[in-house]
C-alpha positions in Angstrom: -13.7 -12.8 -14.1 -12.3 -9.6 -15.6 -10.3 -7.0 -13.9 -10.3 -3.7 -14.3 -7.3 -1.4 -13.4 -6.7 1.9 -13.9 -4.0 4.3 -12.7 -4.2 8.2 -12.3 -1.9 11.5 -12.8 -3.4 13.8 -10.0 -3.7 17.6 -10.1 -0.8 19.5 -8.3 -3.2 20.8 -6.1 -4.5 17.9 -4.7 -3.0 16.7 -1.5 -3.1 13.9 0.7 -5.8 14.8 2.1 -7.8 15.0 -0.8 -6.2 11.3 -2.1 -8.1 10.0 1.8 -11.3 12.0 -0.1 -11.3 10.2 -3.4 -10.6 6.7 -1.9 -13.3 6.8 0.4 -16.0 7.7 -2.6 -14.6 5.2 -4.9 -15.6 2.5 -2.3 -19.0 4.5 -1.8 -20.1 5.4 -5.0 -18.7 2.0 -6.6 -19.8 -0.5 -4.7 -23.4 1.0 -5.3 -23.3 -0.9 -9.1 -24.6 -3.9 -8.7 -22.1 -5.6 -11.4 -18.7 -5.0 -9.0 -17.9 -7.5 -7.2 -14.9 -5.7 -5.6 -13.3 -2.4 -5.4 -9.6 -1.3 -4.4 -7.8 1.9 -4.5 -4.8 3.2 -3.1 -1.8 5.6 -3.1 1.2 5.3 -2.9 3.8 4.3 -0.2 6.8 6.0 -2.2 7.0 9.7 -2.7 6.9 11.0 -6.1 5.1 8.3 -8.1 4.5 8.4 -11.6 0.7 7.8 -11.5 -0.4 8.2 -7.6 -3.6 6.8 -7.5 -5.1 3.9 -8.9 -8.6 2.2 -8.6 -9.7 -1.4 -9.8 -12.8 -3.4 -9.8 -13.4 -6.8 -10.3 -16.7 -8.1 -12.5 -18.0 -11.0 -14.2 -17.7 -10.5 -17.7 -16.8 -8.6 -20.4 -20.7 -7.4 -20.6 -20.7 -6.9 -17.0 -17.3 -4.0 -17.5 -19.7 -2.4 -20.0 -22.8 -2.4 -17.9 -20.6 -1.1 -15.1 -18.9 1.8 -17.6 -22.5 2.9 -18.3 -24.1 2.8 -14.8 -25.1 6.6 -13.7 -23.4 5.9 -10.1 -20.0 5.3 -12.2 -20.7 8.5 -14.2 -21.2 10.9 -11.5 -18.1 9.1 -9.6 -16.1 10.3 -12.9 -17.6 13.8 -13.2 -17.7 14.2 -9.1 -14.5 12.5 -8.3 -11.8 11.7 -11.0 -12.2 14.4 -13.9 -11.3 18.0 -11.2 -9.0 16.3 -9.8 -6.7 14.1 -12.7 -4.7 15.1 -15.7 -4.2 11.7 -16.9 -5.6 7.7 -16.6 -4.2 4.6 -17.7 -6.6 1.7 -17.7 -6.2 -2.2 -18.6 -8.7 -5.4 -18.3 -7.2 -8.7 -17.6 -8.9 -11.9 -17.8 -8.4 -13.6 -14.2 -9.8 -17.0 -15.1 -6.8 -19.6 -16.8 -7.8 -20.6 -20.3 -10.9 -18.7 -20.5 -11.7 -16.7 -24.0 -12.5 -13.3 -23.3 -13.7 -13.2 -26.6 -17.1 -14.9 -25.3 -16.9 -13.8 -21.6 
């Protein structure tokens, strides 16, 4: 099982408001691909946060994270949702299954 993580910069122009916006459509929009098994994002519960929104989805395999990168419900979600509105990302996979190769997952 590979997780997927990533963390944001927003915009200053975007306000809490629009934070509510964007987690709402990343549950919408990426829980449309077929290959996530679960979605989270979130903001944060501290003021002035280095990287104030994050998103992560869970998925099988390796080849599933690529399947999902390429899905057109993903693109649009970047174009709509996370390009106007970030300056930066951060992202990282982790391998969530103990002594599994992610080599062949």
């Amino acid at each position: 099982m590979i997780h997927h993580l990533v963390l944001f910069k927003l915009k200053p122009e975007v306000d809490g408001e629009k934070i509510e916006w964007m987690m709402r459509q990343t549950r919408i929009q990426l829980l449309k691909i077929p290959e996530v098994l679960n979605v989270k994002c979130g903001k944060p519960v501290t003021a002035h946060a280095e990287w104030p929104f994050f998103l992560s989805v869970d998925v099988e395999s390796m080849e599933k994270l690529a399947i999902y990168r390429d899905d057109p419900n993903h693109v649009k979600f970047v174009e709509e949702v996370i390009r106007p509105h970030t300056t930066a990302r951060m992202g990282i996979d982790y391998e969530m299954d103990p002594a599994r190769d992610v080599t062949y997952s």
